[in-house]
C-alpha positions as CSV (number, residue, x, y, z in Angstrom):
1,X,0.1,-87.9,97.4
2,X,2.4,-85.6,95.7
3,X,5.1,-84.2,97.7
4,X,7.3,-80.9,96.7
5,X,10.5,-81.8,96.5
6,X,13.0,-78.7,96.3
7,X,16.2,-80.7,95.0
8,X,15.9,-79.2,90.9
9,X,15.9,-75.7,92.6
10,X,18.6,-75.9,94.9
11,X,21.1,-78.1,92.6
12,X,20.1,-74.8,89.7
13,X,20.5,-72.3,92.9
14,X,24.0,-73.5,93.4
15,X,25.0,-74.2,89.4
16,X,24.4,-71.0,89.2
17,X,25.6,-69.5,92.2
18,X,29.6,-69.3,91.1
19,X,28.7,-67.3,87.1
20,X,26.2,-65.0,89.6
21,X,28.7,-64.2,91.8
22,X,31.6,-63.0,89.1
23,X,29.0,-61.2,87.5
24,X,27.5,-59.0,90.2
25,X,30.7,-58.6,91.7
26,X,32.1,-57.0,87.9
27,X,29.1,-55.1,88.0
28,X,29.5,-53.3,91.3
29,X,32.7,-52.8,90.7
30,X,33.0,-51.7,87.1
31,X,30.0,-48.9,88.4
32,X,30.2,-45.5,87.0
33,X,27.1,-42.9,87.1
34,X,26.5,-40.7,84.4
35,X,23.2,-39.5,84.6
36,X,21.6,-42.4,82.7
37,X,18.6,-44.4,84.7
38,X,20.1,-47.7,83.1
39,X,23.3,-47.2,85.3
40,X,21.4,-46.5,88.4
41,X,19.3,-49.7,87.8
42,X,22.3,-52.0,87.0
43,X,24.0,-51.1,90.3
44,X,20.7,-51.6,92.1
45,X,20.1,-55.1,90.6
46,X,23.5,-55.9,91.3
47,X,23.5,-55.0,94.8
48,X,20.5,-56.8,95.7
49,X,22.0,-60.0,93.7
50,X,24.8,-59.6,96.0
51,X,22.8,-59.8,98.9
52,X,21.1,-62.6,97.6
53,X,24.4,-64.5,97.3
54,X,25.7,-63.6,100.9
55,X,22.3,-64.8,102.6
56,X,22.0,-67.7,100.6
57,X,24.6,-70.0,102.1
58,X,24.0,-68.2,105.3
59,X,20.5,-69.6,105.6
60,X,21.7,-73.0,104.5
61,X,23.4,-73.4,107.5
62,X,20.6,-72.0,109.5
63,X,18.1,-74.4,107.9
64,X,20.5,-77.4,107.9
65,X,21.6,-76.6,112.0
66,X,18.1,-76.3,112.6
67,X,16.9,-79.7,111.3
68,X,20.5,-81.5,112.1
69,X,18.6,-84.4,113.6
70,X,16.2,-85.2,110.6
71,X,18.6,-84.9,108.2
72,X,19.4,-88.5,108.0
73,X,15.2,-89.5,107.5
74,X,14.8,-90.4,104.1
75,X,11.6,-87.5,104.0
76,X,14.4,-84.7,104.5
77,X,17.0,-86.8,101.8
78,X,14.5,-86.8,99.4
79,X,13.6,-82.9,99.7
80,X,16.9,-81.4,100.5
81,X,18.7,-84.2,99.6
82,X,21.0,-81.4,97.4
83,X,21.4,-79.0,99.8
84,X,24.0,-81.2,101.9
């Protein structure tokens, strides 16, 4: 039986989380608005990147408080093995 194991996406989720951050914090605030749809859509993406990377480690440490006890089974290592 095949299980999903999410280790690849969180250990890319977190290589990537540092570069993500620098850039969408530039971008938001490097903003200007001149009338042009592009500048409107960059600030939106940014913004909702930056919300991105404040939940992120906030529901890591929702998820990993909530299953404190089964962290040590080898089931929850081999899934989320990355994420602590």
């Amino acid at each position: 039986m095949n299980k999903l194991m999410f280790n690849s996406v969180i250990r890319g989720m977190l290589e990537a989380y540092f570069l993500l951050s620098i850039s969408a914090v530039y971008e938001l605030s490097s903003a200007y608005f001149n009338g042009g749809i592009d500048d409107g859509f960059n600030f939106m993406v940014a913004a909702f990147t930056f919300d991105y990377l404040l939940a992120l480690p906030v529901c890591s440490m929702i998820f990993l408080w909530r299953n404190f006890k089964k962290l040590e089974t080898k089931d929850m290592v081999n899934k989320y093995g990355t994420l602590y």
